[in-house]
C-alpha positions, 0 to 999 in steps of 0.5 A: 508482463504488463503493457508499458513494460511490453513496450519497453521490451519491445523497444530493447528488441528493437536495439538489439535487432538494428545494432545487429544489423549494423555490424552486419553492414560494417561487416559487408563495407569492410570485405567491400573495401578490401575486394576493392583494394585488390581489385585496384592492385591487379588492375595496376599490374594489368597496365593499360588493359586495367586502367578501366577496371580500376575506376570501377574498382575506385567506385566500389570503395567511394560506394563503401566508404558513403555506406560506412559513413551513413551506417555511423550516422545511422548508429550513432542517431539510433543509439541515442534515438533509442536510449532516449525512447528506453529513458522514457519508458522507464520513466512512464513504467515507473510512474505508472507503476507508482501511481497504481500502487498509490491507487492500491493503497488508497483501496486499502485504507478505504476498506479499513476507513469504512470498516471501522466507521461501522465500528462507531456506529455500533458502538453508539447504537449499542451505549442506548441499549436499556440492558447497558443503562440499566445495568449502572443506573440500577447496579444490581447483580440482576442488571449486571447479569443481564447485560452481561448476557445482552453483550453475549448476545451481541457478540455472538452475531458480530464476529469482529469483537473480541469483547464488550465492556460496560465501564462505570462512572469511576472506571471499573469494568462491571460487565462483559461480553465473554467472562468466561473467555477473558475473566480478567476483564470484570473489574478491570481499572480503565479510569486512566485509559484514553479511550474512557477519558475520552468516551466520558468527555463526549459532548453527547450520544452522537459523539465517539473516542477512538483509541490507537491500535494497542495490546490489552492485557485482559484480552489476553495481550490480543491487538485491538482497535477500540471504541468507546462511546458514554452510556446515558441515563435512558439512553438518551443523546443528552442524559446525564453521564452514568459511565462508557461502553468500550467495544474492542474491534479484533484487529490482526485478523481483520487487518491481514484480510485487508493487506493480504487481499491487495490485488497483486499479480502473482509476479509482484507478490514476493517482492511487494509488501502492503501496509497501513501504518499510524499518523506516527507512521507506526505499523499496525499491520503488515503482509508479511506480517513483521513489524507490527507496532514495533516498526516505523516507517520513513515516508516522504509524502512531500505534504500531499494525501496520495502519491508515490516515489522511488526512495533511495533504494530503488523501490517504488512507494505508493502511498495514500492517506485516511480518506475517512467515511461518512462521520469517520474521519480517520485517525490519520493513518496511511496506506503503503506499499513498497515494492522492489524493482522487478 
C-alpha cells in the first residue's frame, strides 16, 4: 500500500474508532439516565428523608443529558469532519495516482521515441553504403549478390530487423537482407507503398520517411515499423536519385519489451493495461497483447500532450504524447494506461 493510500486508511480507522467510541458514550449516558430516574423515584417514595438524594439524582441526569448533547455535536462534527478529510484523499490518491501513470506513459513513449530515432539514423547510414549504391547504379548480378550479402552482414549484427531491402527507381525490390528467410521479397512491387514514395521524395540524404505500423505480406504478414531513406549516386547527400533503401524495424517483440517493462507494482499488474497507440488512436501494442491494429482507443486528452483522467467507468487514464528525439519527431502517437480502481 502506497503512502496516500495509507493515509487514506488510516483515516478510515480513525472513523471507525471515534464512532465506536461514541455509541459507547450514548451506551453509558442512557444507563446514566435511567440510574438517574430510579434514583429519583425511591427518593420520592423516601419523602422527607429523600429530598436531598433527589437533587443529586437530578444532577446526575442534567450531567447526562450535557454529555448526550456534546457526543451528538461531537458526532455529527466529526462525521462530517472525516467525510471531508476521506473526499479529499481520495481525490489527492486519484491525482496522484493519475499523474503517476501520466508519468509511466510518458516513459513508455520516450523508449519507443529514442528507439526508433536510432532506426533513422541507421537507415540513412546504411542508404550510403557503396554496396547499396553500386548495386543500382551498376545493376549487375555481381553488385546485386554483394549487397545482398552487405545487408546479411548487417542484419546479422542488428537484431531489431527483420529485413532490409534495396528498392530500384521503378520499385521493384533488387536485393535483400534474407532471401532465403523471405524469398518472397526479391521483386517485390512497392512502387505504390508510402513509404518509398516518400523515400524517393526526400529532398536530400539527411531526410527520412517513415511509414505506420503495418503487416507485410512478404515478411511473412510480421508487424513492421518501416523506414525508408533514397540511395544516391555515391552516396552522396545531394546525388542523383537511383532508388530506396527500406529497413523494417520487427516491431511485436521490441514493443511488448516496452509495455510489458512499465514498472507496476505486483498489486497493479492485473488490473492495469499499457499501451502505445497512433495519432489515429489505433493500437500498435499492448500488455495484454489484444487489440493490436484492430482496436481504437477513446482518449479524451482535452488538447494537452500529458495528463490523465477518470473516464466514465471509474478507471484512472494516463496519458502522454510522442515527445520525439533528437531529429525524430514522432508519428504522433501516444503512451496510455488504463488502470482499474483497486
Amino acid at each position: 500500500m502506497s503512502e496516500p493510500e495509507r493515509i487514506l486508511e488510516l483515516t478510515r480507522a480513525v472513523h471507525d474508532v471515534a464512532s465506536d467510541k461514541i455509541q459507547e458514550i450514548k451506551r453509558v449516558t442512557g444507563t446514566t439516565r435511567i440510574l438517574s430516574l430510579n434514583a429519583l423515584i425511591e427518593a420520592t417514595r423516601a419523602g422527607e428523608a429523600g429530598k436531598g438524594f433527589a437533587v443529586v439524582a437530578n444532577e446526575v441526569k442534567n450531567v447526562s443529558t450535557s454529555i448526550d448533547s456534546i457526543t451528538q455535536s461531537l458526532e455529527g462534527e466529526l462525521s462530517s469532519t472525516i467525510a471531508d478529510l476521506m473526499n479529499l484523499g481520495e481525490t489527492l490518491i486519484g491525482q496522484l495516482r493519475g499523474s503517476r501513470l501520466a508519468d509511466l506513459a510518458l516513459n513508455m513513449i520516450e523508449i519507443i521515441d529514442r528507439n526508433l530515432y536510432e532506426r533513422s539514423c541507421d537507415v540513412r547510414w546504411w542508404a550510403t553504403d557503396s554496396a547499396m549504391v553500386d548495386c543500382l547504379a551498376d545493376a549487375t548480378p555481381t553488385a546485386t549478390a554483394y549487397a545482398s550479402k552487405r545487408l546479411g552482414v548487417i542484419l546479422d549484427s542488428y537484431t531489431v530487423y527483420l529485413d532490409l531491402w534495396v528498392v530500384d527507381a521503378n520499385g521493384r525490390v533488387v536485393a535483400t537482407g534474407r532471401p532465403d528467410r523471405y524469398p518472397r521479397a526479391v521483386g517485390t512491387d512497392v512502387s505504390r507503398e508510402a513509404w518509398f514514395q516518400n523515400a524517393m521524395a526526400t529532398a536530400d540524404g539527411t531526410e527520412f520517411a517513415m511509414a505506420d505500423i503495418s503487416s507485410v505480406g512478404a515478411l511473412d504478414g510480421a508487424l513492421v515499423a518501416t523506414y525508408a531513406t533514397a540511395i544516391r549516386a555515391g552516396g552522396d547527400v545531394n546525388g542523383e536519385l537511383l532508388g530506396a533503401l527500406g529497413i523494417f524495424f520487427d516491431w511485436r517483440p521490441q514493443a511488448d519489451g516496452v509495455v510489458k517493462g512499465v514498472r507496476l507494482r505486483p498489486e497493479e499488474k492485473d488490473r492495469t493495461r499499457c499501451l502505445l497507440i497512433d495519432a489515429n488512436r489505433k493500437v500498435l501494442a499492448s500488455s495484454d497483447g489484444n487489440g493490436i491494429l484492430s482496436e481504437t482507443i477513446r482518449l479524451e486528452t482535452g488538447s494537452t500532450d500529458m495528463g490523465s483522467y477518470v473516464d466514465e467507468v471509474g478507471r484512472i487514464v494516463g496519458f502522454a504524447a510522442t515527445p520525439g528525439y533528437e531529429t525524430y519527431e514522432g508519428m504522433g502517437w501516444y503512451g496510455v494506461i488504463i488502470q482499474l480502481p483497486s
